[in-house]
C-alpha positions as CSV (number, residue, x, y, z in Angstrom):
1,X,46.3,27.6,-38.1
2,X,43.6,25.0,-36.9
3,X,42.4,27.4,-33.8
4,X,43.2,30.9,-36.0
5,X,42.2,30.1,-39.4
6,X,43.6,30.4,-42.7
7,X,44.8,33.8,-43.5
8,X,43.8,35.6,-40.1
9,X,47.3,37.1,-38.3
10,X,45.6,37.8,-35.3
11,X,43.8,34.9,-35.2
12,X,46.9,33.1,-35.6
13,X,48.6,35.2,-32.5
14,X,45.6,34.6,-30.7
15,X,45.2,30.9,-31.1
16,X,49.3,30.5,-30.1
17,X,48.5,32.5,-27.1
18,X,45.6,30.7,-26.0
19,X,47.3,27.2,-26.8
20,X,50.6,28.2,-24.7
21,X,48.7,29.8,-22.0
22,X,46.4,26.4,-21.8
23,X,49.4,24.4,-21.6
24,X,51.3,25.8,-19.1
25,X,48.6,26.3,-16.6
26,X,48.0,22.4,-17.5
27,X,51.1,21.7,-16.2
28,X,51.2,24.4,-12.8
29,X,47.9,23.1,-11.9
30,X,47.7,19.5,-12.8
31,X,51.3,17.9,-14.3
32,X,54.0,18.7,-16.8
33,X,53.0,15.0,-18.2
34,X,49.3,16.5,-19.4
35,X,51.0,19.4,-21.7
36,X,50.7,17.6,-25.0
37,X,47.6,16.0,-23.9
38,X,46.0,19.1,-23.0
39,X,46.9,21.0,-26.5
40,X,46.2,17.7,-28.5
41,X,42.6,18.3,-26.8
42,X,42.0,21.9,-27.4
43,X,43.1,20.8,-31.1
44,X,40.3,18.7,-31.7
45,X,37.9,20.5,-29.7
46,X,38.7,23.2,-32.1
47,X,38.4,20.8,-35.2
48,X,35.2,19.6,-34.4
49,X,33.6,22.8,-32.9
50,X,34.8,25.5,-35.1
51,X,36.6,23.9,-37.8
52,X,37.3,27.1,-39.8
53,X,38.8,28.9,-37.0
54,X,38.0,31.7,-35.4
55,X,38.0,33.7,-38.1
56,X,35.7,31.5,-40.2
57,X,36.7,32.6,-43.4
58,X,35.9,29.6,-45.8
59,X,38.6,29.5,-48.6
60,X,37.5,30.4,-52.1
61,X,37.4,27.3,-54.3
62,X,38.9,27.2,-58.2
63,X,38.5,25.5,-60.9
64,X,40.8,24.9,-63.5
Protein backbone atom coordinates (compact mmCIF):
# COMPACT_ATOMS: atom_id res chain seq x y z
CA UNK A 1 0.00 0.00 0.00
CA UNK A 2 2.93 2.47 0.83
CA UNK A 3 4.65 2.01 -2.78
CA UNK A 4 0.94 1.40 -4.71
CA UNK A 5 -1.28 3.74 -3.10
CA UNK A 6 -4.57 3.61 -1.61
CA UNK A 7 -7.18 2.20 -3.77
CA UNK A 8 -4.87 1.45 -6.96
CA UNK A 9 -4.93 -2.66 -7.71
CA UNK A 10 -2.29 -2.29 -10.08
CA UNK A 11 -0.36 -0.13 -8.23
CA UNK A 12 -0.65 -2.51 -5.47
CA UNK A 13 0.62 -5.59 -7.97
CA UNK A 14 3.13 -3.42 -9.13
CA UNK A 15 4.57 -2.23 -5.93
CA UNK A 16 4.70 -6.22 -4.64
CA UNK A 17 6.51 -6.93 -7.71
CA UNK A 18 8.98 -4.35 -7.57
CA UNK A 19 9.55 -5.00 -3.69
CA UNK A 20 10.01 -8.93 -4.29
CA UNK A 21 12.02 -8.48 -7.29
CA UNK A 22 14.37 -5.79 -5.25
CA UNK A 23 14.75 -8.28 -2.52
CA UNK A 24 15.79 -11.14 -4.17
CA UNK A 25 18.30 -9.70 -6.38
CA UNK A 26 19.51 -8.13 -2.96
CA UNK A 27 20.20 -11.23 -1.83
CA UNK A 28 21.74 -13.14 -5.40
CA UNK A 29 23.94 -10.11 -5.68
CA UNK A 30 24.92 -8.95 -2.31
CA UNK A 31 23.58 -11.42 0.76
CA UNK A 32 20.40 -13.14 2.04
CA UNK A 33 21.23 -11.01 5.41
CA UNK A 34 20.43 -7.46 3.35
CA UNK A 35 16.66 -8.74 2.23
CA UNK A 36 14.80 -6.92 4.98
CA UNK A 37 17.19 -4.18 4.93
CA UNK A 38 16.90 -3.64 1.42
CA UNK A 39 12.77 -3.58 1.38
CA UNK A 40 12.81 -1.52 4.79
CA UNK A 41 14.90 1.03 2.40
CA UNK A 42 12.87 1.11 -0.65
CA UNK A 43 9.94 1.66 2.03
CA UNK A 44 11.13 4.82 3.18
CA UNK A 45 12.47 5.91 0.12
CA UNK A 46 9.01 5.56 -1.14
CA UNK A 47 7.62 7.43 2.08
CA UNK A 48 9.61 10.26 1.74
CA UNK A 49 9.73 10.58 -2.07
CA UNK A 50 6.25 9.79 -3.20
CA UNK A 51 4.34 9.38 -0.20
CA UNK A 52 0.95 8.88 -1.96
CA UNK A 53 2.17 6.15 -4.03
CA UNK A 54 2.34 5.80 -7.39
CA UNK A 55 -0.94 6.36 -8.05
CA UNK A 56 -1.05 9.67 -6.06
CA UNK A 57 -4.52 9.72 -5.48
CA UNK A 58 -4.96 11.92 -2.29
CA UNK A 59 -7.97 10.47 -0.11
CA UNK A 60 -11.13 12.57 0.04
CA UNK A 61 -11.41 14.09 3.52
CA UNK A 62 -15.07 14.09 5.62
CA UNK A 63 -16.48 15.86 7.99
CA UNK A 64 -18.97 14.80 10.25
Amino acid sequence: MIIGGVGSYRGLMFGALLLASAQHLAAFYIDTKWMDAVAYIILILFLIWKPLGFSGLRLKKIDI
